[in-house]
C-alpha positions as CSV (number, residue, x, y, z in Angstrom):
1,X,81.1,101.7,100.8
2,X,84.4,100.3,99.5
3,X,83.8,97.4,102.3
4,X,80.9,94.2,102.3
5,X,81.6,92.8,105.4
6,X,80.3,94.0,108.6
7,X,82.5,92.5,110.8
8,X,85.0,94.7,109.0
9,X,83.0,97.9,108.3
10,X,83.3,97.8,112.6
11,X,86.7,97.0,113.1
12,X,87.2,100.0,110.4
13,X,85.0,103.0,111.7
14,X,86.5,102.0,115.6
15,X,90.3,102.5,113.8
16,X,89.8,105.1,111.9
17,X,88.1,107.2,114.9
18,X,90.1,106.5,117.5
19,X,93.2,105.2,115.9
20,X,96.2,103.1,118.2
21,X,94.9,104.8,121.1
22,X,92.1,102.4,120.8
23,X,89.8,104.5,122.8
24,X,85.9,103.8,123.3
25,X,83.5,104.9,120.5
26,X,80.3,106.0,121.1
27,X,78.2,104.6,118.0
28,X,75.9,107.3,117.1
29,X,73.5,107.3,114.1
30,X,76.0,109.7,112.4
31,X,79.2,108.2,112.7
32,X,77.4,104.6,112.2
33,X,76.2,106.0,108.5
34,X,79.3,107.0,107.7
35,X,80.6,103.6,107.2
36,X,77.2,102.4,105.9
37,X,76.1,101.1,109.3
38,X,72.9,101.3,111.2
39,X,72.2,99.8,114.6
40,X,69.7,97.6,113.4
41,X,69.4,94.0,114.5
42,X,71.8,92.8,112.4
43,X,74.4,94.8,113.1
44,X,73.9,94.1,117.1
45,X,74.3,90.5,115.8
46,X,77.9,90.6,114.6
47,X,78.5,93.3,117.3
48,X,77.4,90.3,119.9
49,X,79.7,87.7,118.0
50,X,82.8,90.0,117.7
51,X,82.6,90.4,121.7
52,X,82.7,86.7,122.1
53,X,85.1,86.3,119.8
54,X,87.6,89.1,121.7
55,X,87.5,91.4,118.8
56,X,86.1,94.5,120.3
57,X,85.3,95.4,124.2
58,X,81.9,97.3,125.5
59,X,82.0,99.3,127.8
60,X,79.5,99.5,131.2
61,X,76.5,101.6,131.2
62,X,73.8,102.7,128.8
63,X,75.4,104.5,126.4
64,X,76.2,102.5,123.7
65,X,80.5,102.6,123.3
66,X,82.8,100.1,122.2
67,X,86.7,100.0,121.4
68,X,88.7,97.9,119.5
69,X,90.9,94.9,120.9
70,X,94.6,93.9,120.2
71,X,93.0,91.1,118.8
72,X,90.2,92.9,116.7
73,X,93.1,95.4,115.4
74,X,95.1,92.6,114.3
75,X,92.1,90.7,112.3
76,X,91.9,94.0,110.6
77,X,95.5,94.1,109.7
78,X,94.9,91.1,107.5
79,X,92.7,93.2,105.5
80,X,94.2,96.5,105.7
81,X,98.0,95.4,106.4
82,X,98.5,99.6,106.2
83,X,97.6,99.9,109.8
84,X,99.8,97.1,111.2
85,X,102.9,99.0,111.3
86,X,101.1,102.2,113.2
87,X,101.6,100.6,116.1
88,X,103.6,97.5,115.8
89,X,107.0,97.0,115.1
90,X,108.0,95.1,112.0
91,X,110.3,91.7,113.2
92,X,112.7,92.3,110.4
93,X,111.1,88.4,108.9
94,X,110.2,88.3,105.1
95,X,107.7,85.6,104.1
96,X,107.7,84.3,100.4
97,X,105.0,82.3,99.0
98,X,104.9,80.2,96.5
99,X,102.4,78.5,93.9
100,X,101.6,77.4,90.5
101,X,98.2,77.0,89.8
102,X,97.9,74.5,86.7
103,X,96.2,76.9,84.3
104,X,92.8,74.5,84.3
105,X,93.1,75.0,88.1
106,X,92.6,78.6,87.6
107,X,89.4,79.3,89.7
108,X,91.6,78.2,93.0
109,X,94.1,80.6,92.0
110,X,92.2,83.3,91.9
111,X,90.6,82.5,94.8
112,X,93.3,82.3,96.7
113,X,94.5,86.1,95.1
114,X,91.4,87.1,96.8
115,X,92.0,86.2,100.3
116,X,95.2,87.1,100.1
117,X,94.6,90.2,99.2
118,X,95.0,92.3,102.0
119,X,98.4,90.0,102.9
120,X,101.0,93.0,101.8
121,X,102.1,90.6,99.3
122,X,104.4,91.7,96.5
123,X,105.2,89.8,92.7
124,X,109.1,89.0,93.4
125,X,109.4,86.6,90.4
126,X,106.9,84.7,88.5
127,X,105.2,82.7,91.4
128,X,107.0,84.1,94.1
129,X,105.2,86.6,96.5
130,X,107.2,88.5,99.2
131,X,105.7,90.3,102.4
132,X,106.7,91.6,105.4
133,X,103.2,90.5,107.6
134,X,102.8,87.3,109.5
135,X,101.3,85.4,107.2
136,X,102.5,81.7,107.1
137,X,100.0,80.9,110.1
138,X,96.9,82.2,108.2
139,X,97.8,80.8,104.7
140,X,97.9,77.1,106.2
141,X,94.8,77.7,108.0
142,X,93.6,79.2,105.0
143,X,94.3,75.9,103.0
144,X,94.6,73.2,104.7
145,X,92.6,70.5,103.8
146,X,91.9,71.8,100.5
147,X,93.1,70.8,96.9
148,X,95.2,73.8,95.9
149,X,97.3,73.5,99.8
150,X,99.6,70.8,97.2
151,X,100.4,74.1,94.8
152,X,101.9,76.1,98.1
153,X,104.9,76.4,99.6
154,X,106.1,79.5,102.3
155,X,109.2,79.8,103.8
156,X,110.7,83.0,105.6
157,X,114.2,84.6,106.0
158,X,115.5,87.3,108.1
159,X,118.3,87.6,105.6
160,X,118.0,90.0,101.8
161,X,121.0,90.4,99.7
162,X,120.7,94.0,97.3
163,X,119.5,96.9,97.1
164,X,116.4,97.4,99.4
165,X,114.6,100.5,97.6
166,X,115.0,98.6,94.1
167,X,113.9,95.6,95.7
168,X,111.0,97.7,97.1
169,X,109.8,99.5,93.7
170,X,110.1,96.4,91.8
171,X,108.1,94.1,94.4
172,X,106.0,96.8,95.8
173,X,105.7,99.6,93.3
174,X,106.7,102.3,95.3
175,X,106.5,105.4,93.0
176,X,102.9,104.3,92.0
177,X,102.2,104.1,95.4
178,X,103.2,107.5,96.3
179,X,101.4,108.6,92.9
180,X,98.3,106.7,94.3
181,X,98.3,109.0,97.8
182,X,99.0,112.1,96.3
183,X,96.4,111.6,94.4
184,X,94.3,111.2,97.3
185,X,95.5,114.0,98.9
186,X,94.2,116.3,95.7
187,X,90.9,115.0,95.9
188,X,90.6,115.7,99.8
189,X,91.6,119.1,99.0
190,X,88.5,119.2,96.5
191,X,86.2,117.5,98.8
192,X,87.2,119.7,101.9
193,X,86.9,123.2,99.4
194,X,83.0,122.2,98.3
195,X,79.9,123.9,100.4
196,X,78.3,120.5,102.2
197,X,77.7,119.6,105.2
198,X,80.5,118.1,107.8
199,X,79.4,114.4,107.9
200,X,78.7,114.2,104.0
201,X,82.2,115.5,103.6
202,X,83.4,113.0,106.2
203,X,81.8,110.3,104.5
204,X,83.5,110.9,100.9
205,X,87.0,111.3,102.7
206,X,86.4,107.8,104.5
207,X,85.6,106.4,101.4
208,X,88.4,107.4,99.2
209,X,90.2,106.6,101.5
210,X,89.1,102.9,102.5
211,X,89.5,102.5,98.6
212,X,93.2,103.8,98.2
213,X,93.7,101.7,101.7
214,X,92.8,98.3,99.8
215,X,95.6,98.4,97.7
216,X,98.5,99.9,100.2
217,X,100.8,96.8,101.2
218,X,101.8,98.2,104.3
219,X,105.2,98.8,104.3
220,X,107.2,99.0,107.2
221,X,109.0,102.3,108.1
222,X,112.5,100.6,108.0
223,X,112.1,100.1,104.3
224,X,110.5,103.2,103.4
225,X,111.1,105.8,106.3
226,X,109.0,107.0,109.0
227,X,108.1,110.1,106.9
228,X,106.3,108.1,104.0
229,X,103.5,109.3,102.2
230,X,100.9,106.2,103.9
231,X,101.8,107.7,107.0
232,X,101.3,111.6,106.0
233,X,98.2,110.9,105.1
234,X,96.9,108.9,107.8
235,X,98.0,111.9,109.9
236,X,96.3,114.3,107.3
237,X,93.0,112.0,107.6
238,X,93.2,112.6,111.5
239,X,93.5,116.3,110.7
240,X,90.6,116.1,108.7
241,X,88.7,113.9,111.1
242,X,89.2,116.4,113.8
243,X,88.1,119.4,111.7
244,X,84.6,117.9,109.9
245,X,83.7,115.2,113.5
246,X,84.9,117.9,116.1
């Protein structure tokens, strides 16, 4: 499985099966494996924090169903910023970041590359990191307190002078990108055409596509167009979910 964290293997599988309709999901032993989940104690552990904290929402009765919160979807946004954009709208606000790391400071830089990772952030310059998320909030929660919040500095600007699709395959790589999902799509096709049962099918197309997920900034349709390959294949996954889950 492409993702550690359980918290986030949960937020995922409730997405991915029910999408912005945010429906209830009934978490059988099938649909649990297929994100490398079992409903073992400690899974019913970070199910029981993620209720208190207002991430997901259980429904009544004894069949085990839960659904995803505005909240919940939101936290998973940070790590997958691909989704955000399915169902909100972008505020037209870019955030740049800035830092420089002294080179014998370079653990806390590439710490910091790791949780931002799933920001949407693009190399403008040397230093400077573009986006089109919310992220100013969570970087100085992210750093406050701690030595490398003195490297930092974020701003934001509704305002962009030039051309935005040079601007958008220099910052964002948008032809690799596109490369990147068709790609995808080719080995779906593969997967899809061998003789194997639904679920284990299922399972190969969540993964490659979790993995091809990690590195999608999330760009928003008024840069890239509502018909962009992120969102044809999200609506080829769904196909594909309905066909192998029924």
């Amino acid at each position: 499985m492409p993702v550690k964290e359980r918290r986030i293997k949960i937020l995922l599988m409730l997405f991915l099966i029910r999408d912005v309709s945010f429906d209830l999901v009934q978490l059988e032993a099938g649909l649990l494996d297929l994100f490398d989940l079992s409903l073992n104690q400690k899974t019913k552990g970070t199910l029981s924090a993620m209720l208190k904290d207002g991430l997901i929402e259980k429904a009544d009765g004894e069949v085990v169903e839960y659904k995803l919160t505005d909240r919940g979807f939101h936290v998973l946004c940070m790590e997958f910023p691909a989704f955000r954009f399915m169902k909100d709208e972008w505020d037209g606000v870019w955030r740049i970041i800035s830092y420089e790391i002294p080179e014998r400071k370079r653990h806390l830089r590439d710490r910091l590359r790791r949780e931002m990772r799933g920001w949407g952030l693009g190399p403008w310059h040397r230093s400077f990191w573009m986006t089109a998320h919310p992220v100013i909030g969570p970087l100085r929660d992210l750093v406050y307190g701690r030595e490398e919040e003195q490297y930092i500095q974020a701003f934001e600007s509704t305002h962009m002078f030039g051309d935005i699709d040079t601007m958008v395959e220099k910052v964002w790589g948008r032809s690799k990108l596109e490369e990147m999902y068709k790609n995808l799509f080719k080995e779906w096709h593969m997967v899809l055409s061998k003789d194997e049962e639904k679920l284990v099918k299922m399972k190969q197309v969540v993964y490659s596509y979790i993995r091809i997920l990690k590195d999608d900034p999330g760009l928003p349709p008024s840069l890239v167009g509502k018909k962009w390959i992120s969102v044809e294949a999200f609506s080829i996954f769904k196909e594909i979910r309905g066909i192998l889950l029924g």
